[in-house]
C-alpha positions in Angstrom: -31.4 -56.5 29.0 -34.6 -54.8 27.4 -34.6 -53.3 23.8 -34.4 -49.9 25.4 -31.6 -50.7 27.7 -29.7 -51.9 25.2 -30.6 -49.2 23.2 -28.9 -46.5 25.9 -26.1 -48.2 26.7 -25.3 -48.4 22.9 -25.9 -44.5 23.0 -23.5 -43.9 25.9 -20.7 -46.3 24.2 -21.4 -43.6 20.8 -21.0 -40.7 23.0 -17.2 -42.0 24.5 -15.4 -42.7 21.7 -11.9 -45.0 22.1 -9.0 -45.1 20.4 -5.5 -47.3 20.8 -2.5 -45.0 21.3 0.8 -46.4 21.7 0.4 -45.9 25.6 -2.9 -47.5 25.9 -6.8 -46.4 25.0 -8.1 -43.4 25.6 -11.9 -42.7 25.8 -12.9 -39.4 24.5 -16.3 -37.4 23.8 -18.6 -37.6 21.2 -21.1 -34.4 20.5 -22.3 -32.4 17.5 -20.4 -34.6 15.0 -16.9 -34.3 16.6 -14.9 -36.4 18.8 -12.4 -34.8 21.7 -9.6 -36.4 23.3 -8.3 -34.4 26.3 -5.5 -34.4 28.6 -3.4 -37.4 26.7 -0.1 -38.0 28.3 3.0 -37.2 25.7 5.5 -37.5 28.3 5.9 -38.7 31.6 4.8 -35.9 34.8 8.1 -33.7 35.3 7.6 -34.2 39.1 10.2 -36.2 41.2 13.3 -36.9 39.9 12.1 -35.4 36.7 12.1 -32.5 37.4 14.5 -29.9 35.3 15.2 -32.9 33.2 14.3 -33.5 29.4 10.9 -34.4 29.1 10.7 -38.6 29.4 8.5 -41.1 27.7 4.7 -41.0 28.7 4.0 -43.9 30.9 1.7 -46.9 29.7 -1.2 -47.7 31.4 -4.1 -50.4 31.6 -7.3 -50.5 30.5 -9.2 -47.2 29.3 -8.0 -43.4 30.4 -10.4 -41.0 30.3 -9.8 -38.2 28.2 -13.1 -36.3 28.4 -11.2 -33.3 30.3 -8.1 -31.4 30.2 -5.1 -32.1 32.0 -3.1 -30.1 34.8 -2.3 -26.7 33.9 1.9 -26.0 33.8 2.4 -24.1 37.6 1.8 -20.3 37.3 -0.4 -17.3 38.4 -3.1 -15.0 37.1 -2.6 -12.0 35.2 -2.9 -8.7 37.5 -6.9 -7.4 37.5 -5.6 -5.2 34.3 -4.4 -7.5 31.9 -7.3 -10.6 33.6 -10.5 -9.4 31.7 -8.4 -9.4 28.0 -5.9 -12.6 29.2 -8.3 -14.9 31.5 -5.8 -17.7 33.3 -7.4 -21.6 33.6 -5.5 -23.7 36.5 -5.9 -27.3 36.9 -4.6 -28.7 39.8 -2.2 -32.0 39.3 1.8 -33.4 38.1 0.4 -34.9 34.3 0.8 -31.1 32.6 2.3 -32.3 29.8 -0.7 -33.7 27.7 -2.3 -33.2 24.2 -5.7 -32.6 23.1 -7.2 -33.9 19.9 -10.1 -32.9 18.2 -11.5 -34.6 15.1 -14.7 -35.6 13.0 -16.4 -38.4 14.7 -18.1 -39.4 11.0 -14.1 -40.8 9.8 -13.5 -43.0 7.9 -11.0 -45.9 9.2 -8.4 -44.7 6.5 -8.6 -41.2 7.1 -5.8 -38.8 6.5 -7.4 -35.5 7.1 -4.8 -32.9 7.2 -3.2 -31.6 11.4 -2.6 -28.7 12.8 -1.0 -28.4 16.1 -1.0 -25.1 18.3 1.2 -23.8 20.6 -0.2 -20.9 23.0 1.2 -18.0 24.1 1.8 -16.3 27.3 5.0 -14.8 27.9 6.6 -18.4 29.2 5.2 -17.5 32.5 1.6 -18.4 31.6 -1.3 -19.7 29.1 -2.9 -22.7 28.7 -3.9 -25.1 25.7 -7.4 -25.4 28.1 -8.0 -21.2 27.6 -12.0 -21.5 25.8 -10.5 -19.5 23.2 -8.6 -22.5 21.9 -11.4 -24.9 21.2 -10.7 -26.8 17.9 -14.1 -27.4 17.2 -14.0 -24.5 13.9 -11.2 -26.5 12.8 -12.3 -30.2 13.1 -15.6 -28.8 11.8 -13.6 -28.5 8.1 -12.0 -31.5 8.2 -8.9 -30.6 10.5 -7.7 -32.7 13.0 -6.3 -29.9 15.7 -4.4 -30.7 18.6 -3.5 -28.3 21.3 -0.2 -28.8 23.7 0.9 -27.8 27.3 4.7 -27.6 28.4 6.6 -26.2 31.2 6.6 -22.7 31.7 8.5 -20.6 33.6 11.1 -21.9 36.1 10.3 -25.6 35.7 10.5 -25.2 32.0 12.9 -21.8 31.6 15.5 -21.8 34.2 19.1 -20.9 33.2 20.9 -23.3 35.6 24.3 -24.5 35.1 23.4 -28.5 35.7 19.8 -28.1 33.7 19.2 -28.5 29.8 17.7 -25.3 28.8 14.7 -24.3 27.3 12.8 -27.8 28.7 9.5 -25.7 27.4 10.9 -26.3 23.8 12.2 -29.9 24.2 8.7 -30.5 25.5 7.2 -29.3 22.7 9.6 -31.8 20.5 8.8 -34.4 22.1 4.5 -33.2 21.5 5.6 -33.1 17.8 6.8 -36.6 17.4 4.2 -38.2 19.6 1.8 -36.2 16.8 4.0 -38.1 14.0 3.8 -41.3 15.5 -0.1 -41.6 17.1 -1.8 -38.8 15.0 -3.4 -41.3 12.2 -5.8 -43.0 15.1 -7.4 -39.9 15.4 -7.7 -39.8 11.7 -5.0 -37.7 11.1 -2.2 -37.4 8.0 1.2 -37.8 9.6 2.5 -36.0 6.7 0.7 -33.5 6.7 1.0 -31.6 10.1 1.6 -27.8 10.4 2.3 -25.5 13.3 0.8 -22.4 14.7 1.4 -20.4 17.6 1.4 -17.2 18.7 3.4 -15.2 21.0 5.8 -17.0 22.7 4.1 -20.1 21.4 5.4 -18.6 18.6 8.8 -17.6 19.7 9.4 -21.5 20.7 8.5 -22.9 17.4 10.5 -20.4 15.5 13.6 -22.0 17.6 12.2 -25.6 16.4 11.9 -24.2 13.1 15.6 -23.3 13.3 16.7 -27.0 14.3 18.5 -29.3 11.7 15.9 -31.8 11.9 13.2 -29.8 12.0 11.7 -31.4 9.2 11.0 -34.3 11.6 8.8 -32.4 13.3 6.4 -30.4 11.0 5.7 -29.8 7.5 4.5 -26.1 7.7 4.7 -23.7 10.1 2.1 -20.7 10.9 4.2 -17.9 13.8 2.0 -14.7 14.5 3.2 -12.3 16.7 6.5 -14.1 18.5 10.0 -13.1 18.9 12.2 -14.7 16.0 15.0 -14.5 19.5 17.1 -15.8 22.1 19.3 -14.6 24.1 22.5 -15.4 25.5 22.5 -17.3 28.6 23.6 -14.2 31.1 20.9 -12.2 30.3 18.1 -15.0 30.0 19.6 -16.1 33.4 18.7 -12.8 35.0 15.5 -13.8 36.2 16.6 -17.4 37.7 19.3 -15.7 39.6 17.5 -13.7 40.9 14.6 -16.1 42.0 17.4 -17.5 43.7 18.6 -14.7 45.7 15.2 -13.8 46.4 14.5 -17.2 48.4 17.9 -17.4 49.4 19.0 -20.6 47.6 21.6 -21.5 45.1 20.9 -21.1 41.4 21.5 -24.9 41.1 19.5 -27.7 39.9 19.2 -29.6 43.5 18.2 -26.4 45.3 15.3 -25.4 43.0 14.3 -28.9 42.7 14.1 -29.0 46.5 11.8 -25.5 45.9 7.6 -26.3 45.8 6.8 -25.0 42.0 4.3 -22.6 43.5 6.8 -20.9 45.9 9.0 -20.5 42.2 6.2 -19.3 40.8 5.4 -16.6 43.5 8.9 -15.3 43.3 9.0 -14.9 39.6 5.9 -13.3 39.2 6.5 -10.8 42.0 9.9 -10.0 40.1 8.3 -9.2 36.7 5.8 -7.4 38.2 8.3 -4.5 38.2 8.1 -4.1 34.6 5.4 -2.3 32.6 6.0 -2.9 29.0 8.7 -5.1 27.1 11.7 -2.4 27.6 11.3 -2.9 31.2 14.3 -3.5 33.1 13.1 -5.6 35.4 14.2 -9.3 34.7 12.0 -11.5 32.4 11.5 -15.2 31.4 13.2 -15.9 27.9 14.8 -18.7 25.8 18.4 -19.0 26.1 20.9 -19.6 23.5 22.8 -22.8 24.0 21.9 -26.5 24.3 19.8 -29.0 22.0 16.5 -26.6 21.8 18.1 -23.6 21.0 22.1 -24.0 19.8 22.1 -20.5 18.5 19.7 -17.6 17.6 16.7 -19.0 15.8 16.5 -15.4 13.7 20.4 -15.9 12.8 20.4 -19.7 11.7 17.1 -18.9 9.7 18.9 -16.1 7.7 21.5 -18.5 6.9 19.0 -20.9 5.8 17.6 -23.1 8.3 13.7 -24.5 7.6 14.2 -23.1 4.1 12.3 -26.1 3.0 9.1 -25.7 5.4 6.8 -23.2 4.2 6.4 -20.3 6.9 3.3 -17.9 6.9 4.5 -15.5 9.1 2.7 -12.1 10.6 2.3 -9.7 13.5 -0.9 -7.9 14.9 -0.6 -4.5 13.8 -1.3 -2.4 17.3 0.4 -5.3 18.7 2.0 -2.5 21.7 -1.8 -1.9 23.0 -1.3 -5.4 25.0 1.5 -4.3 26.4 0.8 -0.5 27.4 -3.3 -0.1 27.1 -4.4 -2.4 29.7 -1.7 -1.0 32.7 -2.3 2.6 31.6 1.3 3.1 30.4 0.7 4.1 27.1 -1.3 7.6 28.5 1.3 8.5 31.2 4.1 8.3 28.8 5.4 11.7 27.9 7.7 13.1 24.9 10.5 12.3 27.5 9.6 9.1 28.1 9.9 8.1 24.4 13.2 10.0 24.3 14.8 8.1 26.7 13.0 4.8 26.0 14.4 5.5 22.6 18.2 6.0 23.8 17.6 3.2 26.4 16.6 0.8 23.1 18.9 2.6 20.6 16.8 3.0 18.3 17.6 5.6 15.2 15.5 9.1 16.1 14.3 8.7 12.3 12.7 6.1 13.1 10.1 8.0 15.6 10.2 10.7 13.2 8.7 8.1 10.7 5.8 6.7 13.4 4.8 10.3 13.7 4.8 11.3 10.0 2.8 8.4 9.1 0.2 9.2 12.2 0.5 12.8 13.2 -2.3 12.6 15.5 -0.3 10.0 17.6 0.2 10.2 21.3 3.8 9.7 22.6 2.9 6.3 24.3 1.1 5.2 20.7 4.5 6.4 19.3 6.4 3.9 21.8 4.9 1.2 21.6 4.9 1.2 17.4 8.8 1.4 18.4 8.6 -1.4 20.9 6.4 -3.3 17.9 9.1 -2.5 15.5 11.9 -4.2 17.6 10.3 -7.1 18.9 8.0 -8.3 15.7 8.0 -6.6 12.7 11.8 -5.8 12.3 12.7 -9.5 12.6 10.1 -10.5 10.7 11.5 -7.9 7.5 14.6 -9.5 7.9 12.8 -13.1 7.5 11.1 -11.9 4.4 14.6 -11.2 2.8 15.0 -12.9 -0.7 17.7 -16.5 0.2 21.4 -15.2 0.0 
């Protein structure tokens, strides 16, 4: 081989990086100073017989996988043409959808211990994707960070309230992302002891019922939640929206018959049912964690207030027009009317003071801007007060 040869081939090695993971090796990218590891098996694909069952071990496999792209996307479907252009949808075709990414400084040292943070993306538990552009790590592994972004099961295959199913798979997938981070994080330069959490929106809303585990310690060290539900709710009313999947395609709300369903054909159904719903106080069914089980035993806001992750640090915050996701991009917020927000208000019981408040404090508000600082209150910031209450 001439100099020269020799000389590329070495460059090409440089720019696909490997490193050992339990499972096997994984060859990532190198560029600009930063090495990415995409689409790394946590767990084994929840297709088959694993499907609606607790997320398995990741399978081992020989030689080098590539990791220079992002895995399968969980099964779901666009946002409508109003939401699209503020929420843009990725889908990637394929069973592996429950994969880690990893970003870090290629320039390392062997005994690093550069501090983690892991995120958790939104979307409703219907949709989102650790692949979105918006959640590069690169900022983060630029300062030293080692980021790592998750996928896990979303709607049906992750949410459905079904008698002979563990509920809430979405969460327990996101466990078992967590202690794959404990255990392989330091080849990728990263301080096992040292990992914190962020999400937002229902990423959010899922790590606040990790949060609220007994062993959540095992998991994290620090936890960042912006904008998600501190809720769950019991199974009846969680289960709305897998019964009536069922009865929509005329098949028993059982684990056999949805596992005998094509994901997309769940998928269709579910997002066809929500589409009946403009803003959060809807009435048409919705997607939600549901109390009972290992991932969520009780209310996450409950067993927090009684002291649960007292000793993990929590920086915790909502966006402060929050509502304009929800009402702005589907118009709602300009067709509601003073009757509207009366009987929104009833609907919700919510104290009239508390409108008379929102309009005192912005007098030139619309009714819909009115409604959805109410629908803000409820959801985010009211939980969130109760959070910041000194420890009983």
């Amino acid at each position: 081989m001439t100099d020269a040869a020799t000389d590329a081939a070495a460059e090409v090695t440089a720019s696909r990086p490997v490193v050992a993971v339990s499972t096997g090796r994984v060859r990532g990218i190198r560029e600009g100073g930063l090495d990415r590891f995409l689409g790394i098996p946590y767990a084994a694909p929840p297709v088959g017989e694993r499907r609606f069952r607790a997320p398995e071990p990741a399978l081992a496999w020989e030689g080098e996988r590539d990791a220079a792209a992002f895995g399968p996307t969980a099964p779901q479907t666009p946002y409508g043409a109003h939401v699209a252009k503020y929420l843009p949808t990725v889908e990637i075709a394929g069973d592996d959808v429950l994969t880690v990414n990893v970003w870090t400084l290629a320039d390392r040292s062997a005994d690093a211990a550069l501090p983690v943070l892991v995120f958790v993306h939104g979307g409703a538990l219907t949709r989102g994707s650790a692949a979105l552009p918006t959640y590069d790590g690169e900022r983060f592994a630029r300062h030293g960070i080692v980021y790592v972004s998750i996928q896990y099961r979303l709607g049906q295959e992750g949410f459905a309230v079904l008698d002979d199913v563990p509920r809430n798979l979405g969460v327990s997938d996101q466990e078992a992302a967590l202690r794959w981070v404990r255990r392989e994080i330091a080849a990728f330069g990263g301080d096992p002891g040292r990992v914190t959490v962020m999400g937002h929106s229902a990423g959010a809303n899922t790590l606040t019922a990790l949060l609220a585990l007994p062993h959540a310690k095992e998991l994290f060290d620090r936890a960042i939640l912006q904008s998600g539900p501190l809720s769950a709710q019991p199974p009846k009313k969680a289960g709305r929206m897998t019964r009536e999947v069922a009865k929509r395609l005329k098949i028993s709300p059982s684990k056999g018959a949805f596992a005998a369903t094509d994901p997309s054909a769940l998928v269709a159904e579910q997002t066809a049912i929500a589409a009946g719903s403009g803003s959060p106080l809807g009435r048409s069914p919705a997607v939600a964690l549901a109390i009972g089980g290992d991932a969520v035993p009780r209310t996450p806001l409950d067993a927090l207030i009684d002291g649960a992750g007292r000793d993990i640090p929590v920086l915790i915050g909502s966006t402060s027009e929050e509502y304009r996701l929800w009402l702005v991009p589907t118009g709602a917020v300009d067709r509601a009317t003073t009757f509207t927000l009366a009987v929104a208000r009833r609907f919700a019981r919510v104290p009239a003071r508390i409108v008379r408040a929102h309009r005192s404090r912005r007098p030139e508000s619309t009714p819909g801007e009115v409604l959805g600082e109410v629908v803000g209150d409820m959801l985010l910031r009211g939980p969130i007060a109760v959070r910041r209450q000194p420890d009983r």
